[in-house]
C-alpha positions in Angstrom: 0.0 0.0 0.0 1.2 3.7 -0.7 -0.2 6.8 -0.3 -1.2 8.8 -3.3 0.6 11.8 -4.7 -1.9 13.4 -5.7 -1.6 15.7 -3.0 1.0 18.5 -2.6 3.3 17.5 -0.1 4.8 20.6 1.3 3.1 20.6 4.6 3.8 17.0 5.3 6.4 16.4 7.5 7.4 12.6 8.3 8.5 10.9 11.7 12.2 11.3 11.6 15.0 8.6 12.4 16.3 8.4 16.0 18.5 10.6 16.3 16.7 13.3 14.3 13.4 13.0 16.6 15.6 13.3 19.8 16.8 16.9 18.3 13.4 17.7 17.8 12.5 16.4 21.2 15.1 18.9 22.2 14.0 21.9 20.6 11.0 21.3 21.7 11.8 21.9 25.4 14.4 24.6 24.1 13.4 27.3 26.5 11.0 25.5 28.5 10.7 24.9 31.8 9.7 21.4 31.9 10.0 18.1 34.3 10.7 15.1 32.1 10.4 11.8 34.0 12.1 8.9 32.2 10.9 5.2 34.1 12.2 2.1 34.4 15.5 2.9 32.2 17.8 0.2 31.1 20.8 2.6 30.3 22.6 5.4 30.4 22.3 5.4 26.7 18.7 5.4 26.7 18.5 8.2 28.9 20.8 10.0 26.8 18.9 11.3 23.8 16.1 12.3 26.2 18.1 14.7 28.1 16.7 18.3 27.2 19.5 20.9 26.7 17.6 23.5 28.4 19.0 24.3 32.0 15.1 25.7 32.9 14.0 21.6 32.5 14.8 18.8 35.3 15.0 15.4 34.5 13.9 12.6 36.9 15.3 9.1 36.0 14.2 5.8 37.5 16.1 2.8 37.1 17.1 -0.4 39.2 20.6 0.3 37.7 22.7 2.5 39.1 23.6 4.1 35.7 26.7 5.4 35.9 27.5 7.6 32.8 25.2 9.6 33.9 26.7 10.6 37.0 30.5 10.8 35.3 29.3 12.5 32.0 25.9 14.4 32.3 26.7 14.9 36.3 23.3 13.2 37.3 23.0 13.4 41.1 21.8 10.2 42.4 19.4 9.6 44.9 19.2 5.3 46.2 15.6 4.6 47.4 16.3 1.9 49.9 13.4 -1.0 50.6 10.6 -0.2 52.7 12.3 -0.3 57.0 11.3 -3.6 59.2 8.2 -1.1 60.5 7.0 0.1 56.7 7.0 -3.8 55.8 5.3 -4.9 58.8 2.5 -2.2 58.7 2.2 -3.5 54.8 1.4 -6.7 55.5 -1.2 -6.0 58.4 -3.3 -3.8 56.4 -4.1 -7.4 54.3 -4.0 -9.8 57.1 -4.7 -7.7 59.7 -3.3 -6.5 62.5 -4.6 -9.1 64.9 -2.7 -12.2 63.2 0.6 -9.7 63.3 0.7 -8.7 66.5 0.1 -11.9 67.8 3.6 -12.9 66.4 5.6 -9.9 65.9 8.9 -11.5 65.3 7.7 -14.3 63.0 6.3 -10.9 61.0 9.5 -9.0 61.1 10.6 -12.5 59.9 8.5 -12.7 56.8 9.3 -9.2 55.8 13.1 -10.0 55.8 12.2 -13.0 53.7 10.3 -10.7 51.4 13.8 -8.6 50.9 11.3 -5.4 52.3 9.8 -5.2 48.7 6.4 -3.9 48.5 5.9 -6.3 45.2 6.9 -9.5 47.3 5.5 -7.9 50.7 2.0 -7.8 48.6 2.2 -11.2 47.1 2.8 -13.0 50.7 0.0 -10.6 51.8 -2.9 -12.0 49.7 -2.0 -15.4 50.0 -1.9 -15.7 53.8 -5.0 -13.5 53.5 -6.5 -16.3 51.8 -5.7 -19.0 54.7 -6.6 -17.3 58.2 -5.9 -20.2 60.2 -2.2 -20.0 58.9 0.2 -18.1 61.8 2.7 -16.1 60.8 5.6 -18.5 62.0 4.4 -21.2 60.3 4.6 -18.5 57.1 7.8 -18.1 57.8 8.6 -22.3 58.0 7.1 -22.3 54.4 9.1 -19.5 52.9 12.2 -20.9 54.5 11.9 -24.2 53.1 11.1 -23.3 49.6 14.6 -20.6 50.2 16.4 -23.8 50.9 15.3 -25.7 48.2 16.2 -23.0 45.3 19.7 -22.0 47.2 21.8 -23.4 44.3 19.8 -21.0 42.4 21.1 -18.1 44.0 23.8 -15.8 42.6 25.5 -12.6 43.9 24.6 -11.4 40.2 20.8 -12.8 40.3 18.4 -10.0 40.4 15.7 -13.0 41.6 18.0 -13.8 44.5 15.8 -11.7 47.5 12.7 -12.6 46.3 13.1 -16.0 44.2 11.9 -18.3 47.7 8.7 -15.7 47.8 7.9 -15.7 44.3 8.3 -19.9 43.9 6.2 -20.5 47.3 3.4 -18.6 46.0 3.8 -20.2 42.8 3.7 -23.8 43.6 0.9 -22.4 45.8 -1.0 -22.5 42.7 -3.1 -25.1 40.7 -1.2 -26.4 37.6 -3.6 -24.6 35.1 -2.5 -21.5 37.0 1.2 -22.5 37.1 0.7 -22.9 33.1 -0.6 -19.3 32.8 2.2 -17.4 34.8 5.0 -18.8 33.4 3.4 -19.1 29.6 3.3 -14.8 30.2 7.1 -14.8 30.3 7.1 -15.9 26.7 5.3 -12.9 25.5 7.4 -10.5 24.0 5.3 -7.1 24.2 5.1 -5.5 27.9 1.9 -5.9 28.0 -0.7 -8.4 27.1 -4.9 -8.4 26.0 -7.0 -11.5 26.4 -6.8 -12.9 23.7 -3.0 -12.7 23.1 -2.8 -14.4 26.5 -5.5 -17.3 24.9 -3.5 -17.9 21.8 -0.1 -18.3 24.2 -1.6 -20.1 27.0 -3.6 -22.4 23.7 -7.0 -22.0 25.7 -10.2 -20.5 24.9 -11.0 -16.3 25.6 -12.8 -17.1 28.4 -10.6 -19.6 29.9 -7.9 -17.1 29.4 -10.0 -14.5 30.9 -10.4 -16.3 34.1 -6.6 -17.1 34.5 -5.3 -14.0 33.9 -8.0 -12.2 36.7 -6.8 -15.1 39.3 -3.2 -14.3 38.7 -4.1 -10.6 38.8 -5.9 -11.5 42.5 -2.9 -13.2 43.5 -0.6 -10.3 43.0 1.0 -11.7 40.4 -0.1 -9.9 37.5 -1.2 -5.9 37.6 -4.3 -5.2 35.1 -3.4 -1.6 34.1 -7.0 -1.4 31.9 -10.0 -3.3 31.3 -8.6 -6.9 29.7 -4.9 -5.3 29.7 -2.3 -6.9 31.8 1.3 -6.6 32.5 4.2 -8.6 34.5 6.2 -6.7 37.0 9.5 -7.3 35.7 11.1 -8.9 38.3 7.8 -11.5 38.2 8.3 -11.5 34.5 12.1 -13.0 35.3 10.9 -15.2 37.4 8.2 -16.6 34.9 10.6 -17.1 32.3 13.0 -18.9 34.8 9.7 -21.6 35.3 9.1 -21.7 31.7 13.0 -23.0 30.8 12.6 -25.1 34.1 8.7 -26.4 33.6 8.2 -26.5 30.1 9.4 -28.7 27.3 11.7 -26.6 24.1 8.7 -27.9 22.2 5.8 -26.4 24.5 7.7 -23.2 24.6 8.0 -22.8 20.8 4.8 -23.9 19.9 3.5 -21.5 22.7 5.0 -18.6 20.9 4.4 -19.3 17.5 0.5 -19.3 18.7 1.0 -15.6 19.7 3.1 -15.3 17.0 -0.2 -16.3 14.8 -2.3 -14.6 16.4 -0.9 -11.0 15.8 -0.4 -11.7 12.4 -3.4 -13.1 11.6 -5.8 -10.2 13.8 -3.2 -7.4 12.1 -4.1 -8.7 8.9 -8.1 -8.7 9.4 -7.6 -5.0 10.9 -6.1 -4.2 7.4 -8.8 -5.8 5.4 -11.1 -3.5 7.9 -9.5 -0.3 7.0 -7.9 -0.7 3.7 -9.6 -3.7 2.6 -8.1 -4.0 -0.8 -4.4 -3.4 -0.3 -2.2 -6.4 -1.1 -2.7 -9.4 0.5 0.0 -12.2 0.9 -0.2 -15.8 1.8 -0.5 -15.8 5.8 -0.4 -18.9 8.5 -2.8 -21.3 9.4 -4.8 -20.3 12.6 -5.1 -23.9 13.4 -6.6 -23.6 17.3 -6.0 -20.1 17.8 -8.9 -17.9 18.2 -8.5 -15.0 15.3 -10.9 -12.2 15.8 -12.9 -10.9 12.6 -15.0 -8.2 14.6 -13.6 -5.1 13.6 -16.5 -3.1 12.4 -14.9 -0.1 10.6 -11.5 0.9 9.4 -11.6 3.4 12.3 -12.3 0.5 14.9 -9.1 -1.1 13.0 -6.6 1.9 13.3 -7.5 1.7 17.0 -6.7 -1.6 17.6 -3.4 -0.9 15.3 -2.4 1.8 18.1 -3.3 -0.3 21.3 -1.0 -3.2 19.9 1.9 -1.6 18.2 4.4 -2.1 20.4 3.6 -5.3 21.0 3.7 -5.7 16.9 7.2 -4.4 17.0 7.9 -6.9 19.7 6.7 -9.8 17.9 8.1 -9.2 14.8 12.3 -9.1 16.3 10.7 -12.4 18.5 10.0 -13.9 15.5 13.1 -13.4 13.7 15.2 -14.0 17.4 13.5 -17.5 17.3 14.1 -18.6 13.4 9.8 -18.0 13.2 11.1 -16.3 9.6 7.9 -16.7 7.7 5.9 -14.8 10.3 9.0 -12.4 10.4 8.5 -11.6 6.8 4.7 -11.9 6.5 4.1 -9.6 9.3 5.8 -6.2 8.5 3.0 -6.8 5.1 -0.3 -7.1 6.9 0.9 -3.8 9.3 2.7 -2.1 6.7 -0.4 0.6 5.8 -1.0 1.5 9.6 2.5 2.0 9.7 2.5 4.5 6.9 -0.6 6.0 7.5 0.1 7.1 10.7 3.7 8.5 9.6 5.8 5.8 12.0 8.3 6.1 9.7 11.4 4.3 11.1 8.9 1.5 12.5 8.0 1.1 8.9 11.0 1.2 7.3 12.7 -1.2 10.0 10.3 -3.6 9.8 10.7 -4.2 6.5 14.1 -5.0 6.7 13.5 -7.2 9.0 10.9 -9.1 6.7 13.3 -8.9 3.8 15.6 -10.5 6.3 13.6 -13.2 6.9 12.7 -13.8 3.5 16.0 -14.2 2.5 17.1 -16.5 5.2 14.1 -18.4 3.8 15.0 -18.1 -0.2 11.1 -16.9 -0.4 10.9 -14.8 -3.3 7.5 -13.6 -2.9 8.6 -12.7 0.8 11.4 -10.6 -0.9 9.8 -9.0 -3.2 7.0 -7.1 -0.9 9.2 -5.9 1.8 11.4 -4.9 -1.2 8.6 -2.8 -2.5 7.6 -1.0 0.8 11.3 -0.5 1.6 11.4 1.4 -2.2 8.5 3.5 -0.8 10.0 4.4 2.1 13.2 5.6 0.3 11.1 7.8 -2.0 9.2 9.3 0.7 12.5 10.1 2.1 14.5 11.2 -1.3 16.9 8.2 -1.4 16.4 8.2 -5.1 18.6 6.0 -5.9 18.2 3.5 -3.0 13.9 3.6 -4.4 15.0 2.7 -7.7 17.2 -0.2 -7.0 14.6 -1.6 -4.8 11.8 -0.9 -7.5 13.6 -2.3 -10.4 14.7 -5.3 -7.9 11.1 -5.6 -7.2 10.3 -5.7 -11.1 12.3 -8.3 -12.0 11.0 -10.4 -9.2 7.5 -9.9 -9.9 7.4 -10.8 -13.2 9.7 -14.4 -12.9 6.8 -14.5 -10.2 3.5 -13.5 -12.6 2.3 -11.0 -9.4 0.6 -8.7 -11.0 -0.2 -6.0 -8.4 3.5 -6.1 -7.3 4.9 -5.1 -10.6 2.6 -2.8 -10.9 3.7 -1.3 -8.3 6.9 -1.4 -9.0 6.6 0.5 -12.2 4.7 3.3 -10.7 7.0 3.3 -7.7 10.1 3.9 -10.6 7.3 6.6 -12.0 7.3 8.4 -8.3 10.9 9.0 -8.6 10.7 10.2 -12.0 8.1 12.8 -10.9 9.7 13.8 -7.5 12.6 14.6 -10.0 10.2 16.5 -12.3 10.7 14.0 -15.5 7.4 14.1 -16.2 6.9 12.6 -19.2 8.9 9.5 -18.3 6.9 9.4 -15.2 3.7 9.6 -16.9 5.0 6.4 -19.3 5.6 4.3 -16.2 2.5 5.4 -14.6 0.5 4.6 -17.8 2.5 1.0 -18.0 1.7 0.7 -14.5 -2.4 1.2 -15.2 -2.2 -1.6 -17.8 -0.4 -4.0 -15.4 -3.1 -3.7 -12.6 -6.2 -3.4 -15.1 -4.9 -6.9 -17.0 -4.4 -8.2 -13.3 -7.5 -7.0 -12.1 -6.3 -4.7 -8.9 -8.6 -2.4 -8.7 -6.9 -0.3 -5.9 -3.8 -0.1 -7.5 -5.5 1.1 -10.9 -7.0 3.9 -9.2 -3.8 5.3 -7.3 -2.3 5.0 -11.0 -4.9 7.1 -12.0 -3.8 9.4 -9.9 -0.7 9.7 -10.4 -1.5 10.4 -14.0 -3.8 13.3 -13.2 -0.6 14.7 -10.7 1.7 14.2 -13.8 -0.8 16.1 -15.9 -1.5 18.7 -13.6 2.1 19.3 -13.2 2.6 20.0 -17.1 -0.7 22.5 -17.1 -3.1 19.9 -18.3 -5.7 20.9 -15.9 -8.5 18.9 -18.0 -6.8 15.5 -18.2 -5.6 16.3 -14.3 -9.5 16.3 -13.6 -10.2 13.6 -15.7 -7.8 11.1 -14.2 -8.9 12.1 -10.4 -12.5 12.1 -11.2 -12.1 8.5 -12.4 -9.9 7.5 -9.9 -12.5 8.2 -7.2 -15.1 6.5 -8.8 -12.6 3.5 -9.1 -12.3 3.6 -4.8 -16.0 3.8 -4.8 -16.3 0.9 -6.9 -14.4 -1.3 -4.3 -16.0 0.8 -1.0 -12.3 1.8 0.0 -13.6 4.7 2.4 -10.1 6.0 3.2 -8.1 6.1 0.0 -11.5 7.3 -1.8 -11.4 10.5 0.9 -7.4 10.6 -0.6 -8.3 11.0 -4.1 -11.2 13.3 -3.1 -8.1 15.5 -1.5 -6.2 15.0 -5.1 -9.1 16.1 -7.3 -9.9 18.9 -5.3 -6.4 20.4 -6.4 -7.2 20.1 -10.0 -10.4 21.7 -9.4 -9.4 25.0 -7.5 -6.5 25.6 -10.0 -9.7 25.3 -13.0 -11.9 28.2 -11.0 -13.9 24.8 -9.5 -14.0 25.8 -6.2 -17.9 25.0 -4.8 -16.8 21.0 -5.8 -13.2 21.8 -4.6 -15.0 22.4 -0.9 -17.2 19.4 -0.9 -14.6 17.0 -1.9 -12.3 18.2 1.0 -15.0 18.7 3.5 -15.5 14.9 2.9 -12.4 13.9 3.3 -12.0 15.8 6.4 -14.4 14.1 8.1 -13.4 10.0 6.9 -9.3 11.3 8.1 -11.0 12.4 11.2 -13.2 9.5 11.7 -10.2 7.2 10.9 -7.7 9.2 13.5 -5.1 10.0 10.7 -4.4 13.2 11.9 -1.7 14.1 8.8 -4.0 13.6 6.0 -6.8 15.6 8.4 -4.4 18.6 8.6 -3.6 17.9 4.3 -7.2 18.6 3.8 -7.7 21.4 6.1 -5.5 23.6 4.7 -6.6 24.0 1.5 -10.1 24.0 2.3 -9.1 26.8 4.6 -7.8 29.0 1.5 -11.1 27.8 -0.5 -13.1 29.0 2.4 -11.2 32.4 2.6 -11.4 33.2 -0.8 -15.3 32.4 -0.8 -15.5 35.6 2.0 -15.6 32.7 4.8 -13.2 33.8 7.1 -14.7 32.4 10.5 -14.4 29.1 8.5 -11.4 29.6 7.4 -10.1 30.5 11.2 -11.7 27.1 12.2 -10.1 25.4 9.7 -6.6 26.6 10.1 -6.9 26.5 13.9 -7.6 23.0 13.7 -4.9 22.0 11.9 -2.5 24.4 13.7 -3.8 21.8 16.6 -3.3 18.8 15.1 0.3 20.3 13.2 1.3 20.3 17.2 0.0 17.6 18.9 1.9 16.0 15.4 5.5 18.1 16.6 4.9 19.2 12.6 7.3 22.3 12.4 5.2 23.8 9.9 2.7 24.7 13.0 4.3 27.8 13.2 3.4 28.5 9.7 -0.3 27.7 10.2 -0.3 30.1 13.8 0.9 32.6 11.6 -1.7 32.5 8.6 -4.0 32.5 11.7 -2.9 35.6 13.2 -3.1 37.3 9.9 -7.1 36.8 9.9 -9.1 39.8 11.1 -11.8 39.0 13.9 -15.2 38.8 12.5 -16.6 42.1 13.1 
C-alpha cells in the first residue's frame, strides 16, 4: 500500500529517524521549563537522547541500575531509594492480614518481611495469599518461605536479580493449581510488555474465556497488575521469574509452539484490521490459525486503526521475537499485513525497520514472494524520504521479481514506484509512461486499488505540465474507481487530489465538498496528517469564498493537530491565523 501523490506535499512532514526526533525532542523543550520523568530505564544510553539541553528543564530518572554515565558525564545526582524499613514492611502486610494475626507474632512478621527482601511487590504477594488461609500463623509462614529458600539455594547468585525474592515468588507459585502455574509462566514468553486477552488465549492455547479467568486469578494473587480493562502486565522482576519456570517447567517444544501461537495470532488479527480499514491493499499468503482464536469483529476501518495503536508495540515486539526465534515466515509476513498503519500514521522508522527485517527473513528463507513485498515497501519508504537512488534499486529489484513470479499488483507497483521517482525529479513525461504502464499492469491483473492510485498519479503528472482537463479527468475517475471497491479512506485521498485540480480550473464549490469529505473520513479514521492535508486547502477555498470564520476554524484546527503531530510547519499555520481579522 502507498499513499497517493496526488496531494502536494509541502506541509507534510514525516516521523524522523532516532536521532533526528531526539533533536526535535530537544527543541521542543528549548526554552522551557519542563519536568521530564524517564521510568524504568535500562541505560545510560537510553536516557541519553532524552536529556533536554535547556537548563530551565529537570530530569527525573528511575532505574534499578545505578547508571553510571550519567553521574560521570551528564553529572546526574543520584538519589538510592532503599526497601521499605522492618516497620513500613510490617504495617504493609497487616493492612491485608490484619493487625490481629501480626501482632500476635511480631517476630515471626519481622521475619517474613526480611524474607520478602522489604519489597512492596513481594510484601503484597505474601499478603494476599496468607490473607486467603486465616488459620495460617505467621511462624508457620515463615517455615514455608524458609523451606522453599532452601530448596532453590543453588539458584542463587551474587549477580541474580531474583536472589531476594526467588523463595517468595516460587512458594506462591507452587501455591497454585497447575492450570495457574501454566498461565504465569506461559506470560514470560510474551514478547510485548503488555498483554490483551486474547494474546494471552493464543499463548496459554486456551479459549477467551478460559484465558480471561486465568489471567483475573493471577491478577488476584498479585501476580499480575491489570493496568485497563482486559490489559495486563508482569512486574519485571515476576516476568524474570516466569521465564525462569518456563525454561525449568516446560518442554523446548511447549515453549516454541506457545509462541508461535501468539506469533499467529498477531499476524493473523493485524491482517483482518487491514482488510477492515484498507480492505483492498495487497494481500500475501498468511499462516494457518489452526486452534488459535483469530478475531474478525472489527467493524470499521476506524475500529481497526484503534486496535493498530493499542497493539503496536507489542507488533514491533513480535516481529524481532519472531526473527530472534528462526519464526522467519511470520517475520516476513508480518511487516506486510501492518505495513499501511505504519504508513498512514507516519511511524516512519517503525515502517522502514520492519521491512528490513521481513526482507531478512525472506531471504534466510529463499522466499521470493517474501522478498519481493518488503522490497517494494522499503522502495516507498526511500522515496518518501528522497533516497532516489536507493527507491529505484529496490523498485527495479522488485520488477524483476514480480514478473519471474506473474504478481501482478507487485509489478505494478513497481513500475509506478520507478514513475514516483521520475516525478519527485520533475521528469514528467517519463513518469507519466511508467505510470501509464503501471495502469495496464493492474487493469490486466484486475487490482482495482492499484489502478485507481495509477490514475492518480496520472492526473498529478498532468496537472504538473498544465493539463488541468486531463488532471481532472484522471482524479475524477480514480475516485469512482475507490467507490467501486468501498475503499472509504483512500477514496477520501483521491477526493483531497481532485480537489487540487479543481481549485487551479476556478472549481472551487466542488473543490470544498470534496475536502470537507475527506475531512471528516481522516478524522473518523484518526489519521491526523492527512486531516491537517485537507484542512489547509479548504481553509484557502473558504477564505477566498468571504468565509473567514471558517477559514479560522479550519486553520486552527490543523495548527492543533500540526502540534500535537511536533509538525514544524505549525508555526506556519499560527501565523496564517494571526493574519485573519476578527469577524466584526
Amino acid at each position: 500500500m502507498r499513499r497517493s501523490p496526488g496531494v502536494r506535499s509541502q506541509p507534510y512532514t514525516w516521523r524522523c529517524e532516532t536521532d533526528a526526533q531526539a533533536a526535535l525532542f530537544r527543541s521542543l523543550l528549548d526554552g522551557k521549563r519542563m519536568l521530564v520523568l524517564i521510568d524504568n530505564a535500562s541505560s545510560s544510553a537510553q536516557v541519553r537522547q532524552l536529556l533536554p539541553a535547556s537548563p530551565q528543564c529537570c530530569v527525573v530518572v528511575t532505574s534499578r541500575s545505578a547508571l553510571p554515565g550519567l553521574v560521570a558525564r551528564e553529572g546526574a545526582v543520584r538519589v538510592t531509594l532503599d526497601t521499605l524499613s522492618p516497620e513500613e514492611s510490617v504495617r504493609l502486610l497487616s493492612e491485608a492480614v490484619g493487625s490481629a494475626r501480626i501482632e500476635a507474632k511480631s517476630s515471626s512478621a519481622l521475619r517474613v518481611a526480611e524474607l520478602c527482601g522489604h519489597l512492596p511487590l513481594a510484601l503484597r504477594v505474601v499478603a494476599e495469599r496468607a490473607a486467603g488461609r486465616p488459620r495460617l500463623s505467621m511462624a508457620e509462614l515463615v517455615e514455608e518461605i524458609v523451606g522453599e529458600q532452601h530448596r532453590l539455594d543453588a539458584l542463587a547468585s551474587d549477580e541474580d536479580e531474583l536472589t531476594d525474592v526467588r523463595a517468595v515468588f516460587s512458594w506462591s507459585y507452587q501455591a497454585l493449581d497447575p492450570a495457574l502455574r501454566q498461565a504465569f509462566r506461559r506470560l514470560g514468553l510474551h514478547a510485548g510488555g503488555e498483554i490483551g486477552i486474547e494474546a494471552a488465549a493464543a499463548l496459554m492455547g486456551i479459549g477467551v474465556a478460559g484465558a480471561k479467568r486465568r489471567l483475573r486469578a493471577l491478577a488476584d494473587a498479585h501476580l499480575l497488575q491489570e493496568i485497563t480493562v482486559n490489559r495486563f502486565r508482569l512486574h519485571d522482576l515476576l516476568r524474570s521469574y516466569s521465564v525462569e519456570r518456563a525454561l525449568a517447567d516446560e518442554t523446548q517444544e511447549e515453549r516454541t509452539q506457545a509462541v508461535r501461537r501468539v506469533l499467529s495470532w498477531y499476524l493473523l488479527t493485524a491482517d483482518a484490521a487491514r482488510r477492515a480499514y484498507l480492505p483492498y491493499s495487497p494481500a500475501v499468503p498468511l499462516v494457518p490459525a489452526g486452534q488459535v482464536e483469530v478475531t474478525e469483529a472489527f467493524a470499521d476501518g476506524p475500529e481497526a486503526m484503534r486496535w493498530f495503536e493499542t497493539e503496536r508495540l507489542n507488533l514491533l515486539a513480535a516481529l524481532r521475537q519472531a526473527i530472534e526465534l528462526g519464526q522467519y515466515d511470520i517475520g516476513w509476513k508480518l511487516p506486510m499485513a501492518t505495513t499501511g498503519f505504519y504508513e498512514l500514521q507516519s511511524h516512519v522508522s517503525d515502517w522502514e525497520n520492519n521491512h528490513r527485517i521481513g526482507l531478512q527473513s525472506a531471504l534466510a528463507l529463499g522466499d521470493p514472494l517474501g522478498e519481493a513485498t518488503n522490497r517494494v515497501m522499503l522502495g516507498d519508504v526511500a522515496w518518501r524520504l528522497g533516497r532516489w537512488v536507493e527507491a529505484t534499486d529496490m523498485y527495479e529489484h522488485v520488477a524483476r521479481l514480480a514478473h519471474d513470479l506473474s504478481v501482478g499488483w507487485l509489478e505494478g507497483f513497481a513500475l509506478r514506484g520507478l514513475g514516483l521517482v521520475q516525478e519527485a525529479q520533475e521528469n514528467f513525461d517519463a513518469a507519466a509512461e511508467l505510470f501509464d504502464s503501471a495502469l495496464s499492469v493492474f487493469r490486466s491483473s484486475d487490482f482495482r486499488r492499484g489502478e485507481g492510485m495509477s490514475l492518480l498519479s496520472l492526473g498529478k503528472c498532468a496537472r504538473s505540465v498544465g493539463d488541468l482537463s486531463s488532471a481532472v479527468a484522471y482524479g475524477a475517475e480514480a475516485v469512482a474507481t475507490f467507490e467501486d471497491i468501498q475503499d472509504t479512506w483512500t477514496v477520501a485521498w483521491g477526493k483531497v487530489a481532485l480537489a487540487e485540480s479543481l481549485t487551479d480550473l476556478g472549481r472551487r464549490v466542488e473543490a470544498v465538498a470534496h475536502l470537507r469529505s475527506a475531512v471528516e473520513v481522516f478524522r473518523r479514521f484518526g489519521d491526523q496528517r492527512s486531516e491537517t492535508l485537507g484542512l489547509l486547502p479548504l481553509g484557502e477555498l473558504l477564505l477566498e469564498s468571504g468565509d473567514a470564520d471558517g477559514a479560522r476554524d479550519c486553520w486552527s484546527k490543523a495548527a492543533d493537530l500540526q502540534e500535537a503531530l511536533r509538525d514544524p510547519t505549525a508555526t506556519e499555520t499560527r501565523a496564517r491565523l494571526a493574519g485573519l481579522e476578527p469577524h466584526a
